[in-house]
N, C-alpha and C positions, 0 to 999 in steps of 0.2 A: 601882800601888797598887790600883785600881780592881780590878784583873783579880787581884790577890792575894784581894781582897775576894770576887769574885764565884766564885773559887774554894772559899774555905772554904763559902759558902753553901750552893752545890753539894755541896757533900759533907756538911755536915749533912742538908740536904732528904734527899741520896738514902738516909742511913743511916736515917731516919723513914717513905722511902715505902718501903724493903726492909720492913719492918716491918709495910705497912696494906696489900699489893698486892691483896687483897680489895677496896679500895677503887678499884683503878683505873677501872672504869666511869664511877662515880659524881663521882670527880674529875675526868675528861673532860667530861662532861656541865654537872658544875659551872665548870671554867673556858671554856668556850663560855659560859655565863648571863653571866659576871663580862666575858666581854668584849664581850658587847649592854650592860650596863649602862657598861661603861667610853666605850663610842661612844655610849651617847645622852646618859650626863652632860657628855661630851665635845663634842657640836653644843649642846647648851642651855648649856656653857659661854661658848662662840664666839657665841652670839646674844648673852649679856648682856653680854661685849665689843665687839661692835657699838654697844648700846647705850650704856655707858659712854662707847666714843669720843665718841657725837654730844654728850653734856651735855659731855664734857671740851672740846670743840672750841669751848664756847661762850665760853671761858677769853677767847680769841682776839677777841671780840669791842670795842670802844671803851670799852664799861665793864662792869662786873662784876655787874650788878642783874642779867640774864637769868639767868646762869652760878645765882648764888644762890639765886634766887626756883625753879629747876629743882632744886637740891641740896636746897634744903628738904622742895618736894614730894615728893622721892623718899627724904627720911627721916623723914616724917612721917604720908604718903600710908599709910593699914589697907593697900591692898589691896600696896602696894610692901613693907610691914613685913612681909606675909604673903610675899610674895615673897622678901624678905630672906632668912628664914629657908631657902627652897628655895634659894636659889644656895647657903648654906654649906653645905647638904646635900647639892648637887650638889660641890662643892669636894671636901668630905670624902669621897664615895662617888668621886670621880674619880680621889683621891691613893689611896687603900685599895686600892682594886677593880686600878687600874694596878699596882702593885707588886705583889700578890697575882700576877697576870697573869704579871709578865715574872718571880717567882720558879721561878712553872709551867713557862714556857716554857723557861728555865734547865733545871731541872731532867727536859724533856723531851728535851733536845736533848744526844746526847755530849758532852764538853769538844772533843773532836776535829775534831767535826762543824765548832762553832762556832769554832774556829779556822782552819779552812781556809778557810772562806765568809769571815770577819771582811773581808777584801778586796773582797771583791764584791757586801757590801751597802752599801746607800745609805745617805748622810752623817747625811741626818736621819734614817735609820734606827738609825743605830748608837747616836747620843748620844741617842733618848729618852730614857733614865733619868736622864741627867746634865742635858741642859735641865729635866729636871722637879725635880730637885733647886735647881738657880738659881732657877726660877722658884717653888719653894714657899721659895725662903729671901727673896725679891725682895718676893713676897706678903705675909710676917710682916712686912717692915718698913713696907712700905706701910699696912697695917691699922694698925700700930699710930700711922704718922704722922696717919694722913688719915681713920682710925675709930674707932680707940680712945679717942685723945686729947680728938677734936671731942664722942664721943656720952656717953661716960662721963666723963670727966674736965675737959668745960669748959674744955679749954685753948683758946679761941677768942674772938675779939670777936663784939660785933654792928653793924647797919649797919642804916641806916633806910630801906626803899625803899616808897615812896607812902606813909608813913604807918605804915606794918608795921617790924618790929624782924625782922630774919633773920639766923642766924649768918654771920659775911661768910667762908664755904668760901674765896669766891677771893682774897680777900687773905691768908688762909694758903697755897693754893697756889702763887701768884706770892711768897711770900716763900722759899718751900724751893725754887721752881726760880730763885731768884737766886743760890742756893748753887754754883759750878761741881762739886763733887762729886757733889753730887745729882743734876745734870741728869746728869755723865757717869753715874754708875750708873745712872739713866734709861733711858738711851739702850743702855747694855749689855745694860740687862733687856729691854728690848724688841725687842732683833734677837737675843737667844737665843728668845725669845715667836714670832718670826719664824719659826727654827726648827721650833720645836716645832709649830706648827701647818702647817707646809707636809706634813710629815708625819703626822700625827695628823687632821689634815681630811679624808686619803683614806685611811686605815688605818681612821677612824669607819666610812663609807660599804664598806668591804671588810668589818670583821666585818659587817654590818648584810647581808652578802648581795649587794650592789650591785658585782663584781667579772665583770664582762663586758666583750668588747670593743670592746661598742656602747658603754657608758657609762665605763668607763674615764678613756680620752682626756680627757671632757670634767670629769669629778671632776677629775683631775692641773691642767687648767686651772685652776678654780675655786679648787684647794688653794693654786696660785702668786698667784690674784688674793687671796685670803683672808687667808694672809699677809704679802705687802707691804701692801696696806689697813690691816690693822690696824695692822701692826707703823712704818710710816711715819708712819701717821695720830697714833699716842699718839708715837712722835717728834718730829713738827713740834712738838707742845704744847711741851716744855721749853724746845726752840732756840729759838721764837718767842720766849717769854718773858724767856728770859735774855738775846737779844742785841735786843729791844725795848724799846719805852720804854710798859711796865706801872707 
């Protein structure tokens, strides 16, 4: 189905660039921009999931005031709000900019080409577009459990810690990871997320220029530690919780 899909594509784009071939320069030149922009929104994606893990990890701790008192600040926090706004501008320029990308790429490369090679490229290379599909459909439902709901729509308690009234994040959290569906889609999302980054960490660092044999090696390292890290890391959180006593 996929490759039914990606055939008709194909053959729209090409019947549109037969049409603009005056433009060719200029859309070389443009998808080189679009894929710096795709790898830098792509490593300041990968920091702010760093980040995320360590508040999510605090889930884990004997009670839930840190977990909370740290959620608050960083949805309350000018300069995090301001920040706010650049990650979904990162998100959105990342899904855009990617697609826009791999239609070019499609459309640069024979159908013939790309069938012969289909074998001999890397795993996580093949399924980029399809991990990015899981994980932008993983994302909507997560916003709208654990963002939507809490910031516009008050679906949430509060909790009193020193004196202060805070939304209690982690008793909503702990409540949806005692769900076993939840945790296992969890857990599914985040070893596609595995995926995707073991790939995409040194495909960043290659558009960016960084494609030698000196540095290589140790990027491909990095990429393996990058994604088991993260992608284990937001794993542990559900299992903990659901087969613990939260």
């Amino acid at each position: 189905m996929f490759h039914s899909i990606r055939l008709f594509v194909l053959s729209v784009m090409n019947i549109v660039q037969s049409n603009y071939t005056i433009m060719g320069n200029s859309l070389s030149q443009s998808s080189l921009t679009k894929k710096y922009v795709v790898a830098l929104a792509g490593l300041f994606l990968i920091t702010f999931l760093f980040v995320h893990l360590a508040i999510n990890l605090l889930l884990l701790l004997p009670a839930t005031d840190t977990f909370n008192v740290a959620a608050h600040f960083m949805g309350t926090n000018i300069i995090i709000k301001v920040f706010e706004v650049v990650l979904f501008s990162g998100i959105f320029i990342h899904i855009i900019y990617s697609l826009i990308v791999q239609v070019q790429n499609w459309m640069a490369r024979p159908v013939r080409y790309k069938l012969e090679n289909w074998s001999h490229t890397s795993p996580f290379s093949k399924f980029m577009i399809h991990t990015s599909v899981i994980i932008f459909i993983f994302l909507v439902f997560h916003l709208i459990e654990f963002y939507i709901e809490t910031k516009f729509l008050g679906q949430i308690a509060d909790v009193v810690i020193d004196g202060e009234s805070y939304p209690d994040m982690g008793l909503k959290v702990i409540t949806a990871f005692k769900i076993p569906i939840v945790v296992i889609g969890y857990i599914l999302s985040f070893i596609v997320l595995g995926f995707h980054l073991h790939h995409g960490f040194q495909s960043a660092f290659q558009s960016l220029g960084l494609n030698h044999t000196k540095y290589t090696p140790t990027i491909k390292l990095l990429s393996t530690a990058v994604s088991i890290i993260l992608a284990v890391g937001f794993i542990i959180i559900p299992l903990a919780i659901y087969f613990g006593n939260y």
